[in-house]
C-alpha atoms as one frame of an Amber mdcrd trajectory, in Angstrom:
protein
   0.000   0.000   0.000   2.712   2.241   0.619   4.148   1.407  -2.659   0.841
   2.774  -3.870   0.769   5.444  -2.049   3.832   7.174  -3.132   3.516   5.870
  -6.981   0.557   8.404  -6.541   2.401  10.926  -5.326   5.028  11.172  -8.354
   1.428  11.496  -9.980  -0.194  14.303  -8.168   2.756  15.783  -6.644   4.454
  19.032  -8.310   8.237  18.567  -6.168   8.348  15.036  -6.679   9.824  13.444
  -9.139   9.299  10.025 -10.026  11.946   6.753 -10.223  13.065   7.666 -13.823
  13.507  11.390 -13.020  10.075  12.567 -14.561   7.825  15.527 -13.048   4.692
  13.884 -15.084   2.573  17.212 -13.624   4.743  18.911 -16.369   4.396  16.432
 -18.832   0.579  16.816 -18.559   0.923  20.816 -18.538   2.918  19.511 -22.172
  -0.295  17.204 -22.941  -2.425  20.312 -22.619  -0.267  22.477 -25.593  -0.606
  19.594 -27.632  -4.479  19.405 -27.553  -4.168  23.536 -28.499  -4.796  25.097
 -31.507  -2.020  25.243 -33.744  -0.128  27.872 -33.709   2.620  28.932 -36.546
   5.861  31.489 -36.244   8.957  32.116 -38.609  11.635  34.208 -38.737  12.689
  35.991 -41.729  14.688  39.146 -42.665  12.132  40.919 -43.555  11.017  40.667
 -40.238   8.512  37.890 -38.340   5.295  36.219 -38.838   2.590  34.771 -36.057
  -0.269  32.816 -37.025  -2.764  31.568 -35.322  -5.959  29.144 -36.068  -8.840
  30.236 -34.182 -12.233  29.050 -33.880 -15.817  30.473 -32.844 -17.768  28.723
 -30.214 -20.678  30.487 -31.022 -22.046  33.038 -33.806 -22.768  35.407 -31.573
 -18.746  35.728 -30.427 -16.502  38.740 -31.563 -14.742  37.322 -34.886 -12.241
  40.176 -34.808 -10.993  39.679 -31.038  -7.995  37.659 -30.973  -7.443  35.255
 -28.131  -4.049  34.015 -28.708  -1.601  37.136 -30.316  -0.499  39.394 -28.073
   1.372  42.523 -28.087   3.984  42.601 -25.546   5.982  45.724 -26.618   5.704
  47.947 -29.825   8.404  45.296 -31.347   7.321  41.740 -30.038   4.497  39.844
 -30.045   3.614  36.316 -28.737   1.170  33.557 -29.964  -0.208  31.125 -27.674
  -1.394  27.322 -27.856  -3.030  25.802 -24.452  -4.911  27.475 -21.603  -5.578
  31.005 -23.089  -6.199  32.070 -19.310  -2.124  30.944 -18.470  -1.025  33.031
 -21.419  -2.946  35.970 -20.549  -1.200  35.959 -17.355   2.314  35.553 -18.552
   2.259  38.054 -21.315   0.566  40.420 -18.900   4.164  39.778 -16.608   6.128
  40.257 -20.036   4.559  43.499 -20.833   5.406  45.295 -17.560   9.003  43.305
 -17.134   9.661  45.378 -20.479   8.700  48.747 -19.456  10.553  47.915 -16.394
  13.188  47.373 -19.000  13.223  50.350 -20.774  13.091  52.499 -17.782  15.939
  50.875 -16.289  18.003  50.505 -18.998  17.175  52.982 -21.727  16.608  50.517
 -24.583  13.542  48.655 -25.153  13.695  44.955 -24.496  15.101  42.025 -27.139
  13.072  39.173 -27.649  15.427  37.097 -26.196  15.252  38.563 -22.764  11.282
  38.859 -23.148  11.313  34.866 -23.780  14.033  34.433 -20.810  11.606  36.308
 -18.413   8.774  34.045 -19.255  10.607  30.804 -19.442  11.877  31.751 -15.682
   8.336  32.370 -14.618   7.209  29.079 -16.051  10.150  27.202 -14.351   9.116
  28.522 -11.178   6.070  26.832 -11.372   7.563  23.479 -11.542   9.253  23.395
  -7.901   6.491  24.804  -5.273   4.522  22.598  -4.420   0.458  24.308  -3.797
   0.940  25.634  -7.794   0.717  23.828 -11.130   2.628  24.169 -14.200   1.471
  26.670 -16.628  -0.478  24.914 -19.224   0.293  26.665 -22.155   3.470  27.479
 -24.562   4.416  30.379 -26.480   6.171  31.710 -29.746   7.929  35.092 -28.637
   8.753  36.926 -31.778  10.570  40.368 -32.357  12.748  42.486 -34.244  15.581
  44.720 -32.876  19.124  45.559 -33.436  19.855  41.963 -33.037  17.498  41.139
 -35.975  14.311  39.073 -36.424  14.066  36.696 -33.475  11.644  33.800 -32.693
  11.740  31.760 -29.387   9.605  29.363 -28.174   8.578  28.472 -24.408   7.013
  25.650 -22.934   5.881  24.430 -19.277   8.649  23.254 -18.305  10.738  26.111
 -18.470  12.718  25.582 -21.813  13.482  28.611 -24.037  14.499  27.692 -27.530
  15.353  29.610 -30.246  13.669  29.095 -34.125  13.861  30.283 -37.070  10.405
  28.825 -38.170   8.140  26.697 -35.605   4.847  25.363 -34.303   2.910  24.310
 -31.575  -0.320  22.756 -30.857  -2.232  19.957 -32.363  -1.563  20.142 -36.017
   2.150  21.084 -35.298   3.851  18.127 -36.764   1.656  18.563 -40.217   2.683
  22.859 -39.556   6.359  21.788 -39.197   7.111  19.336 -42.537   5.738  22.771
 -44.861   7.805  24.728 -42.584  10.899  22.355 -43.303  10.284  21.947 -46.760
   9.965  25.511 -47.783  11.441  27.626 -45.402  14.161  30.408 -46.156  15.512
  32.950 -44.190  15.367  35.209 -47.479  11.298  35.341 -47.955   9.513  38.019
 -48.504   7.359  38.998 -45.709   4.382  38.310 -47.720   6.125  34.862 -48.787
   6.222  33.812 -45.192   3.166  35.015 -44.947   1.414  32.249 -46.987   4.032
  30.025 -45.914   2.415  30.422 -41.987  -1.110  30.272 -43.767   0.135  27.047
 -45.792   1.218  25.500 -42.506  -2.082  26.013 -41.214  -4.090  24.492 -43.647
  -2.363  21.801 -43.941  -2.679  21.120 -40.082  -6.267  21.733 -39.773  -8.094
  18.254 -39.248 -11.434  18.972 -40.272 -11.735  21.364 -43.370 -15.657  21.341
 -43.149 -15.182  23.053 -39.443 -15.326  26.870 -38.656 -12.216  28.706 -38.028
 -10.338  31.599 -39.285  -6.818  32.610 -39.138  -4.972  35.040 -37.592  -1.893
  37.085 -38.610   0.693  39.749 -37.347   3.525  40.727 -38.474   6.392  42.779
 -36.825   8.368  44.225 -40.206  12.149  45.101 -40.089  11.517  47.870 -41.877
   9.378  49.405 -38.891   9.726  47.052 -35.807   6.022  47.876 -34.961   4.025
  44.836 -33.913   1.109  45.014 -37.226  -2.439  42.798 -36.996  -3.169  42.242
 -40.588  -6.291  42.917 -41.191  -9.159  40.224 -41.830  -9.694  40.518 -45.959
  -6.091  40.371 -46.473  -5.713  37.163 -44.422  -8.361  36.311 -46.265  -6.583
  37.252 -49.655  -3.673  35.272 -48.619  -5.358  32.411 -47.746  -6.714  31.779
 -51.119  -3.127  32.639 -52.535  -1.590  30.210 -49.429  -4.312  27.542 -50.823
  -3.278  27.659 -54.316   0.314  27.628 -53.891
């Protein structure tokens, strides 16, 4: 019985880890992103693209209010796959850690330190006990005088650095159109329909509502930009044909 008991406790238990060195609350904060919708990000030097699939739960919902992009500062934005609640809390963090920033130090925030600050706050939550993991990861893009970033950040704590990635159900499908036809040297429109392409082909159920959403941050003006719902519409069809 006492075997039982503490087999449990590697199960329910935040601090403990289990016989083969596994904190499986983590691993089913990791379950959670990969029930999300997908989410897509890349890196180019034209600057970056986020894009997300969202769907309506009802007609009578807001088709213009984005759940899962997110401004953080006027350069970087984040897209989110999981618990939309978790991510609304950790970008809320990012967005005052990078006026904190600024005032402090003069220069706004990189993406890199953005991602850094979130992937600390998400480690914390794997060693109190009384707290659970957050369930949710992120793509943290921006552009700077370091160039066009995109990092990615998971419940466990692990900041990673891509030049083109996704997360969330259809990821896998998101990541072989990624693979096959990514280059750093797009156009921003190219990896525009690139994102779009990765999305479609992801999607499990064409006959099922959702739309897409885009931003883009461009080099040329390091201003986090929603594109606006015709022309995602516009580049679907072109992302569709392609």
């Amino acid at each position: 019985m006492a075997a039982l008991g503490m087999a449990g406790a590697y199960d329910r238990a935040i601090t403990v880890f289990s016989p083969q060195g596994r904190l499986y609350q983590v691993e089913y904060a990791l379950e959670t992103v990969k029930s999300g919708s997908t989410v897509v990000g890349v890196a180019v030097n034209e600057g970056i693209v986020l894009a997300v699939e969202e769907r309506a739960f009802s007609k009578l919902q807001n088709p213009n209010y984005s759940q899962k992009l997110f401004q953080i500062d006027e350069h970087i934005g984040a897209a989110s796959s999981g618990l939309i609640s978790d991510a609304r809390i950790l970008v809320d963090s990012a967005r005052v850690y990078a006026q904190i920033y600024r005032l402090t130090y003069d220069v706004p925030p990189s993406a890199e330190v953005i991602a850094k600050r979130i992937g600390d706050t998400m480690q914390l939550y794997t060693q109190h006990a009384g707290v659970r993991p957050f369930g949710v990861a992120l793509l943290i893009g921006g552009v700077g005088d370091d160039g066009s970033r995109l990092f990615y950040t998971e419940p466990s704590g692990v900041v990673m650095e891509y030049t083109g990635w996704s997360i969330g159900r259809g990821s896998e499908k998101a990541r072989e159109i990624l693979e096959a036809q990514y280059s750093s040297d797009l156009t921003l429109e190219e990896a525009e329909i690139l994102c779009l392409k990765a999305l479609l082909q992801s999607v499990e159920k064409s006959e099922e509502r959702w739309t897409a959403k885009l931003v883009t941050i461009p080099a040329s003006t390091r201003l986090y930009t929603p594109v606006p719902a015709a022309e995602v519409n516009a580049l679907l069809e072109k992302a569709q044909k392609s």
